[in-house]
N, C-alpha and C positions, 0 to 999 in steps of 0.2 A: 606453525606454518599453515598459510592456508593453501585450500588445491582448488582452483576452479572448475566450475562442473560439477560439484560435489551434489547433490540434490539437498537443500536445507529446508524445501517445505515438499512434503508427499500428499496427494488427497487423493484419495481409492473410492469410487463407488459411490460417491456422497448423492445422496435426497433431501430434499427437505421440503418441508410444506409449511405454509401458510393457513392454520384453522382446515379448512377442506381441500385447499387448494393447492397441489404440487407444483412448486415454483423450479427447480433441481430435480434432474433425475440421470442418477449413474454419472456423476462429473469426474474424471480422472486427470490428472496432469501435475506436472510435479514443476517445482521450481528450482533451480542449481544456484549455487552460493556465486558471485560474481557475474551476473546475467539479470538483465532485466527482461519479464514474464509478461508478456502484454493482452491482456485479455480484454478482450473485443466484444462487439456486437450491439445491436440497434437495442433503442429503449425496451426495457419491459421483458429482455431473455434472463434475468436471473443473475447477472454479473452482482450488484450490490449485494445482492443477497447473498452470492457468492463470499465476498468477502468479511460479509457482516457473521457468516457461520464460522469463515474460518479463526475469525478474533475471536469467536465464541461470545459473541452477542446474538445467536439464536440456534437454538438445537439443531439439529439435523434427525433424521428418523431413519435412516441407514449411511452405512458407511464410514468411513475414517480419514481424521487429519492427523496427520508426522509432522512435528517441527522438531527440527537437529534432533530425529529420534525419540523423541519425546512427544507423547500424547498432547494435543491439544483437547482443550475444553468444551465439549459439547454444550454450547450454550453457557459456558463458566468462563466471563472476559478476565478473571484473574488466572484462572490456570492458563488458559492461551498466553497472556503476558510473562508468566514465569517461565513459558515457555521457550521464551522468545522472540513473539507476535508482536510489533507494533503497526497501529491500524492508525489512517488519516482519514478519516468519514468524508465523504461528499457535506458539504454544510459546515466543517473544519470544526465547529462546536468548541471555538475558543471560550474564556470563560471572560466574556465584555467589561466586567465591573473589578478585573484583578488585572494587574500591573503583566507587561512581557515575562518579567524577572520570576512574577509569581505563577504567570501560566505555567514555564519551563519547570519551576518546583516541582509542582503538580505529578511528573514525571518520577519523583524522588522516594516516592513511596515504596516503588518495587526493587530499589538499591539499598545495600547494605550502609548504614549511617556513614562509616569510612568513605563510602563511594559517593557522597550526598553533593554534589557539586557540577556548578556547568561547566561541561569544559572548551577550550580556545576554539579547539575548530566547528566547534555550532557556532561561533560570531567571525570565524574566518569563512563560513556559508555562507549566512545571514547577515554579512555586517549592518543591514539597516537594522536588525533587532538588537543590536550592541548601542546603536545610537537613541533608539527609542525604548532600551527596557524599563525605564521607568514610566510609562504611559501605559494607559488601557488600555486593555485588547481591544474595547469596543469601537475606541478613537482611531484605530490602523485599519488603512484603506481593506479591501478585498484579498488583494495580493499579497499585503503584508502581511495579512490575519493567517494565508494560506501558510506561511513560508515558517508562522509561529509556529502552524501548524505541524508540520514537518519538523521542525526542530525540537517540539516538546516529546514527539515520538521516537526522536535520536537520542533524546536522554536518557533513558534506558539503555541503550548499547544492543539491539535488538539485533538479533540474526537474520530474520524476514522483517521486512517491510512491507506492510499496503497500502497503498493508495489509491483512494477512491474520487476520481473526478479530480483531479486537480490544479486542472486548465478550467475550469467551471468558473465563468463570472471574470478571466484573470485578466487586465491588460497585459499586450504582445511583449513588451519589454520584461514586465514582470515572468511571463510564461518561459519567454528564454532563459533567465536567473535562472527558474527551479528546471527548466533542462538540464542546464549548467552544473547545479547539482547533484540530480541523481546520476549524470554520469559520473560525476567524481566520486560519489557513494559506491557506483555497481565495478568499477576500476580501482577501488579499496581493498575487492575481496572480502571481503568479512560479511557480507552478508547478501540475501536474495530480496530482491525486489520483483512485488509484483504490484503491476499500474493496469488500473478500468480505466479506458479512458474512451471518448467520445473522439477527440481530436486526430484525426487519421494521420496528419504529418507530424504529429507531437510525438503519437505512440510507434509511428514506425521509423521516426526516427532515431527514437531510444531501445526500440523493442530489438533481443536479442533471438526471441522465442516468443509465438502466439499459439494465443490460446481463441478460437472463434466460439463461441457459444452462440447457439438458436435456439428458442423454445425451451431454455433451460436446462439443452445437452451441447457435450462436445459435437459442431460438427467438423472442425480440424485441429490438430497440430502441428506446428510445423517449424522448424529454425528458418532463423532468417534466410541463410544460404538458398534454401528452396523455394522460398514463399516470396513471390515477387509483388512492390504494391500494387501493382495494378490486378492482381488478383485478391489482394486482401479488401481492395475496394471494390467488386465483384462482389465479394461474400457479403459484405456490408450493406450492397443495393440491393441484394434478396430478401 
């Protein structure tokens, strides 16, 4: 049974730097299992970065990630996946020259052999990657590429979600589909989504909680209930 609300990703205190440069400092906010986590803010405050620590593709040099209770990987992108992290890079870094069918594999590494299979509702998401999984990744538009994207990281069965940028490049048609989806993902319960996004109407109209970052700290929190967008677009013009 699942409970909403339940917090399935915790990040306390996190820093991190770049070689001399602190990109992160003291980031806290936690994410609840059936909620999408919208975290915000203008190019260059630390959001990718943000996400890129939490999959544990780059160290952090204080502080701590919780997923479902369980340490993630400081800079270790397989411990964060065992943990339950799946990450959608800005760039989606399909693999152009392997078939839909084989991107989605791809995913199959971190399931036990029994568990090695796609299942119905990734092409009841995606139906167009039901229609094209025998084609290239390289050959599918932008948005198709995105949508692989997301579904190769639902292979795994992940308890968080990230996404990073994934209104990036998309036709509006296309951008609506993966609306469409992660609402039905975060109305699933079973897991915490958190989405960077640029797109102000994309993210507040999925976002159930935001996170604003400037400078590479929190400068608010807030549930929807209180956070009206015409103030989230204020924070965004500073």
């Amino acid at each position: 049974m699942y409970i909403w609300g339940v917090p399935m990703l915790e990040v306390t205190g996190l820093s991190l730097h770049y070689g001399q440069s602190q990109i992160l400092y003291d980031v806290s906010f936690d994410a609840p299992r059936g909620q999408i986590t919208a975290v915000m803010g203008n190019n260059g405050t630390g959001k990718t970065s943000l996400l890129k620590a939490i999959a544990g593709r780059h160290p952090w040099s204080a502080g701590d990630v919780q997923a479902s209770g369980k340490p993630a990987g400081c800079g270790n992108a397989v411990v964060s996946a065992r943990a339950g992290i799946a990450y959608v890079p800005q760039g989606r870094e399909i693999f152009p020259m392997m078939t839909v069918e084989e991107n989605l594999e791809t995913g199959f590494a971190l399931l036990p052999v029994a568990e090695r299979r796609i299942e119905d509702d990734i092409f009841e998401l995606f139906p167009v990657l039901k229609d094209m999984r025998g084609r290239r990744g390289g050959d599918l538009s932008g948005g198709q590429q995105q949508q692989l994207a997301i579904a190769r990281a639902l292979i795994t069965r992940p308890d968080i979600l990230l996404l990073d940028e994934p209104t990036e490049g998309i036709q509006p048609n296309v951008i609506q589909q993966i609306g469409v989806c992660l609402q039905l993902l975060r109305d699933r319960g079973d897991m915490a989504i958190v989405l960077v996004e640029q797109n102000a109407d994309f993210a507040y109209g999925l976002g159930d909680r935001f996170v604003m970052i400037e400078g590479g700290r929190v400068r608010r929190r807030a549930d929807k209930a209180d956070y009206a967008k015409s103030t989230m677009l204020e924070d965004l013009a500073l």
